[in-house]
C-alpha positions in Angstrom: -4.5 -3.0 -10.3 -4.3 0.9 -11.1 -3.0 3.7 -9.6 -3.3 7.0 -10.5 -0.7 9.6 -9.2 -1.6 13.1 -9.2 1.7 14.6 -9.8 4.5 15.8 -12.1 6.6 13.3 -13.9 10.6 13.0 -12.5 13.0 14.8 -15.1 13.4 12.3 -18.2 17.0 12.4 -17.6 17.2 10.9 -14.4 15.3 7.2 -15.6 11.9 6.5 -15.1 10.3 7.8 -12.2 10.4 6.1 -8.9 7.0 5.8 -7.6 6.0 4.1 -11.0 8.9 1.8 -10.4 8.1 1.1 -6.3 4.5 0.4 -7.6 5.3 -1.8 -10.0 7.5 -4.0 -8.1 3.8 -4.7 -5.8 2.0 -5.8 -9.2 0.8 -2.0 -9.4 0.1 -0.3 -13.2 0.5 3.5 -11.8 0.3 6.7 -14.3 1.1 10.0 -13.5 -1.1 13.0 -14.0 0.5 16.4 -13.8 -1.9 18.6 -11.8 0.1 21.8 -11.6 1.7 25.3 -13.3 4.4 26.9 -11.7 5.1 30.5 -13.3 8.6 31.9 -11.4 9.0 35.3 -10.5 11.2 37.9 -8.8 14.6 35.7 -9.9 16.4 39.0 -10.4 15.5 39.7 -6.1 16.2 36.5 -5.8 19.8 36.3 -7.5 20.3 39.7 -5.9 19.8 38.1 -1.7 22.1 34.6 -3.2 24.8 37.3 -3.7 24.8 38.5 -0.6 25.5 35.4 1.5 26.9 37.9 4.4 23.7 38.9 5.1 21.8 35.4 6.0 22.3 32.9 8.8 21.5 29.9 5.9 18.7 29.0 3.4 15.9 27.2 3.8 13.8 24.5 1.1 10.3 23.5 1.4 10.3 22.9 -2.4 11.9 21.7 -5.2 10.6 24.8 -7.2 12.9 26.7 -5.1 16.0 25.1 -6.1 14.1 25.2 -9.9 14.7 29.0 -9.4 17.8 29.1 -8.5 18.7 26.7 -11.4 17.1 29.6 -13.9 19.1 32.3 -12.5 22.1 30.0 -12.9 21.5 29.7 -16.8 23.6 33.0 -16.8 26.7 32.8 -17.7 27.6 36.2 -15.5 25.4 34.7 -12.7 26.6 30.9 -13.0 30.3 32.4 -13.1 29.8 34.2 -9.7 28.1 31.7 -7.9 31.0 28.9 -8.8 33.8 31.0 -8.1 32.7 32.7 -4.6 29.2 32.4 -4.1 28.7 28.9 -3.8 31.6 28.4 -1.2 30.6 31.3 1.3 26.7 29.9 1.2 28.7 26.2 1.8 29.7 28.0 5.4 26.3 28.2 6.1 23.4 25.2 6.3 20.8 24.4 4.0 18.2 23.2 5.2 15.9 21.1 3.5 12.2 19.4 4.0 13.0 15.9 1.9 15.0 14.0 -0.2 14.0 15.2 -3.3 14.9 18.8 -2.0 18.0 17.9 -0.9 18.7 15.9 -4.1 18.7 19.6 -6.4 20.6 21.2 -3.2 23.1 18.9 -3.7 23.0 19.5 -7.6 24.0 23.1 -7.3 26.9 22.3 -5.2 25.5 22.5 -1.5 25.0 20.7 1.3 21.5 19.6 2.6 20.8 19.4 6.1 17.5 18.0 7.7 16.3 16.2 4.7 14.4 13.6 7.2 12.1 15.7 8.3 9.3 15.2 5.9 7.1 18.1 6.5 7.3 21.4 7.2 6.4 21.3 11.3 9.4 18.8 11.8 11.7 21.0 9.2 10.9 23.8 11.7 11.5 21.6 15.1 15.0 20.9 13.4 16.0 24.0 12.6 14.8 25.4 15.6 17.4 22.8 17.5 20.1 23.9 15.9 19.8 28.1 15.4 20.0 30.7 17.9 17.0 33.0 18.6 18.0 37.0 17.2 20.9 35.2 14.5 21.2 36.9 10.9 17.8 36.2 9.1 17.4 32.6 7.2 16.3 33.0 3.5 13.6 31.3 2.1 12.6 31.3 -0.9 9.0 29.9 -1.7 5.9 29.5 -3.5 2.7 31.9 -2.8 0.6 29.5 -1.5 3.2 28.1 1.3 1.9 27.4 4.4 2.4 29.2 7.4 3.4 26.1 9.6 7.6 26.6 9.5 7.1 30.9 9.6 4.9 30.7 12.7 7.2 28.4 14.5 10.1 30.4 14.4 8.9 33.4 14.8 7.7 31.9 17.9 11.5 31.3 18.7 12.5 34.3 17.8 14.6 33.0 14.9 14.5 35.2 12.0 13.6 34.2 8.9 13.2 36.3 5.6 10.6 34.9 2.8 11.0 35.8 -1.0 7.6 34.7 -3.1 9.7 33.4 -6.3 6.8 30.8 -8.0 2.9 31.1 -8.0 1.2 27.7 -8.7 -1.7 27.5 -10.9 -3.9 24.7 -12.1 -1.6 22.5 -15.4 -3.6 23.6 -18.4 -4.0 20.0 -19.7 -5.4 18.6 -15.9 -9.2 18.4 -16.9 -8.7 17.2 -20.4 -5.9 14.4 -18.9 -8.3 13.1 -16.0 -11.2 12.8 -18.6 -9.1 10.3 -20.5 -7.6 8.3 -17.9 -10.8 7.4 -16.8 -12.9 7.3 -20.1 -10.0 4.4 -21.3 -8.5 2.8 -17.7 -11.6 3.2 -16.2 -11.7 3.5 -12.2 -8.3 3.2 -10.4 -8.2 0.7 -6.9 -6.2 4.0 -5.6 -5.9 8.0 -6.7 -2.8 9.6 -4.3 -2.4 13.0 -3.8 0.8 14.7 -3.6 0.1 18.4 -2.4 -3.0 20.3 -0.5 -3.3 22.2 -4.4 -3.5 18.6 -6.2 -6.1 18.3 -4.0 -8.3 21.4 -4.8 -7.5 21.2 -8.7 -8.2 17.4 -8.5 -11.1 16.4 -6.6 -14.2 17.4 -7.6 -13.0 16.2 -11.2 -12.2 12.9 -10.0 -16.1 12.6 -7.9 -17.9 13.7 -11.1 -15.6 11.0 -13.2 -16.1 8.2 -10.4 -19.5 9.0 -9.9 -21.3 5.9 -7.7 -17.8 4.1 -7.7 -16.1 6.5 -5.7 -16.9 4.6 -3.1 -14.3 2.0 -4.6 -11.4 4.3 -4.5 -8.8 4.2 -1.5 -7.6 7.7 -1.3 -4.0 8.2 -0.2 -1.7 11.2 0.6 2.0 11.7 0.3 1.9 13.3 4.0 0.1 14.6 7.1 -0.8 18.2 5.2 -1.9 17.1 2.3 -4.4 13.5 3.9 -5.8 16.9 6.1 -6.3 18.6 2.7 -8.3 15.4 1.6 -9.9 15.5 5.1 -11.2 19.1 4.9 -12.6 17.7 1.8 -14.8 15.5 3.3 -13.1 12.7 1.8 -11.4 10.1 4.0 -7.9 9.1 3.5 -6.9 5.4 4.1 -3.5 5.6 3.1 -0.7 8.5 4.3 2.8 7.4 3.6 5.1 7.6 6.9 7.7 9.3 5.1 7.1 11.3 1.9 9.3 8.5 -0.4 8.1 5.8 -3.1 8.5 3.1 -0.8 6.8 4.3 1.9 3.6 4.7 -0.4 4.1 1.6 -1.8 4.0 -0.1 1.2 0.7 2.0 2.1 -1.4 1.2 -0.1 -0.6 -2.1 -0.4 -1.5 -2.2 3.6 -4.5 0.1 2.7 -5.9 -2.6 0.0 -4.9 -5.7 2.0 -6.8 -4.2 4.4 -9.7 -4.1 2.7 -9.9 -7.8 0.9 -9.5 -8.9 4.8 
C-alpha cells in the first residue's frame, strides 16, 4: 500500500528518513514529495540580536528553518568563532524553547539546550512557556518564517510576556512540486493515504492532488501531522481521517494504520 508524504526529505547524512522507515515497518511503500522553498533573509539582523544575548530573556523555535538560519550565519568563520567562545555559553544561561523534536534535535546541534520539545504545536509551546516566564521579563527572541501563525504571539502577549519576532525565511511553493506530483501519480498511481505536513503543503498541494485523483479521491484517507495543519485540510473542505497525536513517525504510523483498519472494518 502507498503513501505519499508531502514533505522535505531528512538530511542524507543522518540515514534514511524516519517516516519512510516507521511506514515501512507496517508493510507501507511511502515517498516523499518536497512541497516547499524556503529563501532566508535578514541573517546579518539576525546574527546581530544572537550577539547580544544580554538583551533577551531566551529564544524561541517553532521551526527548524530557524535553527537552518542560524547554521548559515555560523558558516562564518568570524561569526562561528564568536559564538563558540562566548556566545554560545551566555545564550546556554538562558532557555530555548522549542515546539518538537526535530527542533530541538538542530538546538542541540549548535550546542544548546532545548526546553519544551513535547509540546507539539504552537498553542501548547505557548501554555509552557507561559508556566515558566514572568509577565514584563527581558523580551524572548524569535526568529521565524513570514507566514507563522499568530497562535504563540497572541498568547503571550495576552500574558504580558514579551516577545520580539525577526522574519528570517519566506516560504514559497518548491519549483519542481507540480512536475513531481504529476509523476507520482501518472507511474504509482493513487496512494491508500496523502499526509500533509504543514497548512502551506496544504495550499501548494491540494488542488493538484483533486485534479490528479479525479473520481478516486474518494479513495484517499487524508492525514495531518497535527491539529493546524488537519484544520488547514478542513478549511479545505476536505476531511481528515488521520491526525497523529504527536507530530513523530510513529505516531503517524500508528494513524493511519488505525485510519485504514478502520475502513476495511
Amino acid at each position: 500500500m502507498k503513501v505519499l508524504l508531502l514533505k522535505d526529505p531528512k538530511d542524507k547524512d543522518s540515514g534514511p528518513d524516519p517516516y519512510i522507515k516507521e511506514l515501512g515497518l507496517y508493510g507501507f511503500e511511502a515517498t516523499l514529495i518536497p512541497v516547499l522553498s524556503f529563501e532566508f533573509v535578514s541573517l546579518e539582523s539576525l546574527f546581530e540580536k544572537l550577539s547580544n544575548p544580554e538583551c533577551y530573556g531566551g529564544l524561541v523555535f517553532t521551526s527548524p528553518r530557524a535553527l537552518e538560519a542560524i547554521k548559515l550565519c555560523l558558516k562564518d568563520n568570524t561569526k562561528n568563532e564568536a559564538w563558540s567562545k562566548s556566545l554560545r555559553q551566555r545564550w546556554n544561561t538562558k532557555p530555548a524553547y522549542v515546539v518538537g523534536k526535530a527542533t530541538a534535535s538542530l538546538v542541540e546541534e549548535i550546542g544548546l539546550t532545548p526546553q519544551g520539545e513535547k509540546s507539539g504545536n504552537a498553542e501548547k509551546l505557548a501554555q509552557y512557556i507561559c508556566s515558566r516566564e514572568k509577565p514584563d521579563s527581558s523580551a524572548l527572541l524569535f526568529p521565524c518564517g513570514a507566514l507563522k501563525r499568530e497562535v504563540l504571539p497572541t498568547v503571550l502577549r495576552e500574558k504580558g510576556i514579551p516577545l520580539e519576532s525577526l522574519t528570517i525565511y519566506e516560504t514559497t511553493q518548491h519549483p519542481d512540486l507540480q512536475e513531481s506530483l504529476s509523476s507520482y501519480f501518472s507511474q504509482q498511481g493513487i496512494p491508500v493515504s496523502v499526509v500533509f505536513f504543514s497548512p502551506s503543503g496544504v495550499k501548494f498541494c491540494l488542488q493538484h492532488i483533486q485534479k490528479l485523483s479525479g473520481d478516486f479521491i474518494d479513495h484517499i484517507k487524508f492525514a495531518a501531522i497535527g491539529p493546524t495543519t488537519a484544520e488547514a485540510l478542513g478549511g479545505a473542505g476536505i476531511p481528515c481521517s488521520c491526525t497523529a497525536e504527536t507530530p513523530t513517525p510513529q505516531a503517524l504510523a500508528a494513524g493511519i494504520q488505525k485510519a485504514l483498519h478502520l475502513q476495511d472494518c
